[in-house]
C-alpha positions in Angstrom: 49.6 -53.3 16.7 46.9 -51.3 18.8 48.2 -48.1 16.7 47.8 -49.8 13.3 44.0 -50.7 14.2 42.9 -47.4 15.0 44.9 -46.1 11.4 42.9 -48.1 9.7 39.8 -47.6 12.0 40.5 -43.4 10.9 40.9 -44.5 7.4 37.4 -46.2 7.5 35.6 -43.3 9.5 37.2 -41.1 6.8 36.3 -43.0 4.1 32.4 -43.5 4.6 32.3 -39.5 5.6 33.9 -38.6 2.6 31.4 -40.6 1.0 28.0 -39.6 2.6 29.2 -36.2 2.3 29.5 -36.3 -1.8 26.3 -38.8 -2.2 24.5 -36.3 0.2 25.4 -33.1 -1.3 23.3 -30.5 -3.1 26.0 -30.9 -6.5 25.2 -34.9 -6.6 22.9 -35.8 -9.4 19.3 -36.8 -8.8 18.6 -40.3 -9.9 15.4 -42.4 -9.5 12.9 -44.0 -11.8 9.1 -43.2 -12.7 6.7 -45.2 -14.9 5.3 -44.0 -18.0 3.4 -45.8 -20.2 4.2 -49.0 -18.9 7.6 -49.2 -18.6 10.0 -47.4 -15.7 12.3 -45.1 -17.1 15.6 -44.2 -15.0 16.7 -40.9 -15.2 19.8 -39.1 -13.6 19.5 -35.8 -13.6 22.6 -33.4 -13.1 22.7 -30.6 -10.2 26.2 -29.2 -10.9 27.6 -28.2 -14.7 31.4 -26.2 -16.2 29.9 -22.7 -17.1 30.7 -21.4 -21.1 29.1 -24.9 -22.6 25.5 -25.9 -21.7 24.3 -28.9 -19.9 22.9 -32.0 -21.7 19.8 -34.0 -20.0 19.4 -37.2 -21.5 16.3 -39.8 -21.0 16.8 -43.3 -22.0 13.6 -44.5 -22.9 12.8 -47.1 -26.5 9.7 -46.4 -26.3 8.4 -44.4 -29.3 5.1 -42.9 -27.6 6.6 -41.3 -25.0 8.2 -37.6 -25.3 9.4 -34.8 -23.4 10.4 -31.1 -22.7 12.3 -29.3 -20.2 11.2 -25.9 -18.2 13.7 -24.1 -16.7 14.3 -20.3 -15.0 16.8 -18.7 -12.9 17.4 -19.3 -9.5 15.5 -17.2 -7.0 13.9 -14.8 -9.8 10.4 -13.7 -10.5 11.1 -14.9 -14.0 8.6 -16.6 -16.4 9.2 -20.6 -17.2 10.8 -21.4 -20.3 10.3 -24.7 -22.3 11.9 -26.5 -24.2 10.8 -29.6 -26.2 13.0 -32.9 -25.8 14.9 -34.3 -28.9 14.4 -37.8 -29.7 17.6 -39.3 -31.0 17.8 -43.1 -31.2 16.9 -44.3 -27.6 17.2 -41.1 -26.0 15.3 -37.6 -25.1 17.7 -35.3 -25.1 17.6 -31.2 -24.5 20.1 -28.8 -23.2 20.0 -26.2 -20.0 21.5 -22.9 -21.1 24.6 -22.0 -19.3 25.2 -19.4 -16.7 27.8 -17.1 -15.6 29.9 -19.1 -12.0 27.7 -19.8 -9.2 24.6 -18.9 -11.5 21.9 -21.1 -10.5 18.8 -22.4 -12.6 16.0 -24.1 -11.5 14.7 -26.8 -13.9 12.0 -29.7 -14.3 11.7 -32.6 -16.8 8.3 -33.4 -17.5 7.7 -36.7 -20.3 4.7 -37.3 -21.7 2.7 -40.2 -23.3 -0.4 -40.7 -25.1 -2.8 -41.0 -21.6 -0.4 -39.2 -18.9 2.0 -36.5 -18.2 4.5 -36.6 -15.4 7.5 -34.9 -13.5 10.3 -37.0 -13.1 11.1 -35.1 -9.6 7.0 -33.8 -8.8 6.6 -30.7 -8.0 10.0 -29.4 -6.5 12.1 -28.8 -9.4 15.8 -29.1 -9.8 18.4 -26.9 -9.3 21.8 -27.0 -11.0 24.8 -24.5 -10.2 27.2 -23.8 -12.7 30.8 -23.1 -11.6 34.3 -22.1 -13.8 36.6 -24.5 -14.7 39.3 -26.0 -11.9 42.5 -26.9 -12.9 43.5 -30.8 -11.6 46.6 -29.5 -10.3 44.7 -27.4 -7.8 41.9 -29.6 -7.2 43.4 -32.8 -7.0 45.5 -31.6 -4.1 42.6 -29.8 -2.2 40.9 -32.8 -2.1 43.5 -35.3 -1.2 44.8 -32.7 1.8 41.7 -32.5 3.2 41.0 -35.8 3.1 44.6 -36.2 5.1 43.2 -33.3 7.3 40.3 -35.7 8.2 42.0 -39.1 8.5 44.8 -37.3 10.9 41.8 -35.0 12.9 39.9 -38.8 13.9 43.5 -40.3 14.2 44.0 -38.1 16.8 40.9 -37.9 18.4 41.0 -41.6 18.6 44.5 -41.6 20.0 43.2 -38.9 22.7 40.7 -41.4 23.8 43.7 -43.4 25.3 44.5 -43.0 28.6 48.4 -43.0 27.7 47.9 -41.4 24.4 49.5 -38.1 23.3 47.7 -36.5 20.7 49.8 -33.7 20.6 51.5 -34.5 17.3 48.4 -35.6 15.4 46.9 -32.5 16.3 49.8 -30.4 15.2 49.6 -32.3 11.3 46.0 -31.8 11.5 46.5 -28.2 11.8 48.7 -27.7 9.0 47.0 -29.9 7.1 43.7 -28.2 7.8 45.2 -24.9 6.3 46.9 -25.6 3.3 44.0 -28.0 2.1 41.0 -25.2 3.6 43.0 -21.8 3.5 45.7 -22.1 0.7 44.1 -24.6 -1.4 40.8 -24.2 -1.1 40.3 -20.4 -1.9 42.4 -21.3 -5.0 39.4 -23.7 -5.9 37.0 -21.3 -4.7 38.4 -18.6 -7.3 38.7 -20.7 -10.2 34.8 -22.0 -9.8 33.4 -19.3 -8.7 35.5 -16.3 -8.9 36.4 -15.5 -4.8 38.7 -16.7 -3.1 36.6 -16.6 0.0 32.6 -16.7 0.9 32.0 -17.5 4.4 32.0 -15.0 7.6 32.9 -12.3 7.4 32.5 -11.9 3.6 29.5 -14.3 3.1 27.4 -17.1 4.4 29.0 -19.8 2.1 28.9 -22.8 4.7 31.8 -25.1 3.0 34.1 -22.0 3.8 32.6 -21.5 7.3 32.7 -25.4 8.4 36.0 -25.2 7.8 36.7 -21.6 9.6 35.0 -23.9 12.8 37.3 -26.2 12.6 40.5 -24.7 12.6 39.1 -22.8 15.4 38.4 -25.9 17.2 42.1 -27.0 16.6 43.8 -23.7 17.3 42.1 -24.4 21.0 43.5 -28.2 21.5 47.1 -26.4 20.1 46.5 -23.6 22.9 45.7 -25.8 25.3 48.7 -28.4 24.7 51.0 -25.8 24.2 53.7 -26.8 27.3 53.7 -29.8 26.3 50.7 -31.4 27.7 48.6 -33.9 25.5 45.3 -31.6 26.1 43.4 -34.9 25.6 40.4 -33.7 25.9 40.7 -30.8 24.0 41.8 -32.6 20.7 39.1 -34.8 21.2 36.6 -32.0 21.3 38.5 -30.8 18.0 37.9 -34.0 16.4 34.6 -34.3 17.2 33.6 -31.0 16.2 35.3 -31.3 12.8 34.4 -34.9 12.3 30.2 -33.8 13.0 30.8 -30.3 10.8 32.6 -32.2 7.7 29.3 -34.6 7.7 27.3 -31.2 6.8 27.4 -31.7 2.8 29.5 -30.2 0.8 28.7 -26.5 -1.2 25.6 -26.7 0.7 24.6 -22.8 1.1 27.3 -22.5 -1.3 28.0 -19.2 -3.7 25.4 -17.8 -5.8 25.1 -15.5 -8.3 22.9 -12.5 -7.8 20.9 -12.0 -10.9 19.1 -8.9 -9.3 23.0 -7.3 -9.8 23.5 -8.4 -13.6 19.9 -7.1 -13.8 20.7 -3.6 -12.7 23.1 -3.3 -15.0 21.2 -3.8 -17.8 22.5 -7.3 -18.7 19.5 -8.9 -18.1 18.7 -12.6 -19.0 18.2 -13.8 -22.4 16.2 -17.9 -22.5 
């Protein structure tokens, strides 16, 4: 019974980190509300796009005095701000942000207008959206379902290592394996599809998804070194746990790959609005 509580204990832990992580990560859209004209306006504004097609921005909004344009220039660029006025179509101000090459980056603002005021939906910062290749489901869907195992079984053990006659030893060892084929077979798979490497963190890059999870298989190599005759290394796999359990609340693709424009600019393949 005890061991049945802290499964489903894990399973919670797992769940709300799984969530905070995707609500708090730099691919989530943007949504709020501002008032125009009387009248607040919701908006939801995207931060993560399939390259080859560009990306839509709709506005709902009925009311007929109000309009709208989009500025937009790549990522970490000296480049001038393009603009581009807002379709009204029914209910809706539409326009489109041209797409990029994987892991190309624009920086973007919607700014609607009405007879007496003008306004930013997001102020002064603008927007950034990242646009990344398509992933096939039978790559991604696994990824993200073993690495969601990989954090249930990392807190199920470090919960279990928190008992004085617990042995984490198994746990850990599932954990492990988990942690590889989801982080180090799976993941580069994803990685290469989106974004065209299989790999971005040290020693190749500074891409922080791929280094998180470098840390924690580090972390669990340790409690597996440390257990290795046998003993439950308690301490050790609760270290582990911890130290994957605090790492996989860092959101996810944050400091994740980007494209170098200053490269595709050297070679004479510079960028067109």
């Amino acid at each position: 019974m005890k061991k049945t509580i802290l499964w489903i204990l894990a399973f919670i832990i797992t769940l709300g980190t799984a969530v905070y992580q995707r609500m708090t990560g730099p691919t989530y859209p943007i949504r709020g509300t501002v008032e125009l004209n009387g009248r607040n306006i919701s908006y939801e504004l995207p931060r993560s796009y399939e390259t080859g097609k560009d990306c839509p921005v709709i506005i709902e909004t009925a009311d007929p005095e109000i309009a709208g344009y989009l500025i937009y220039k790549r990522f970490n660029t000296a480049d001038h701000w393009t603009t581009i006025l807002m379709e009204k179509k029914n209910d809706q101000l539409t326009a489109e942000i041209p797409t990029q090459p994987p892991a190309g980056k624009l920086e973007y603002k919607i700014i609607l207008s009405s007879p007496t005021e003008e306004k930013s939906l997001t102020g002064d910062e603008p927007v950034v959206i990242r646009f990344k290749g398509h992933v096939p489901l039978g790559i991604l869907i696994p990824h993200v379902i073993v690495m969601f195992l990989a954090m249930l079984f990392g807190i199920r053990a470090g919960l279990e290592a928190l008992r004085k006659e617990g042995n984490p030893r198994l746990l850990a060892i599932i954990t492990t394996g988990l942690l590889i084929a989801g982080g180090f077979i799976l993941g580069p798979l994803v990685q290469k599809y989106a974004f065209g490497t299989l790999w971005a963190g040290f020693p190749l890059g500074t891409d922080l998804t791929d280094n998180k999870t470098l840390i924690a298989l580090i972390g669990w190599i340790a409690a597996l070194i440390a257990g290795r005759r046998g003993q439950p290394a308690r301490k050790w796999v609760l270290a582990a746990s911890l130290i994957q359990f605090i790492i996989f609340l860092i959101p996810h693709s944050l400091l994740g790959s980007e494209l170098d424009y200053s490269k595709i600019d050297s070679m004479n393949r510079g960028f067109k609005p």
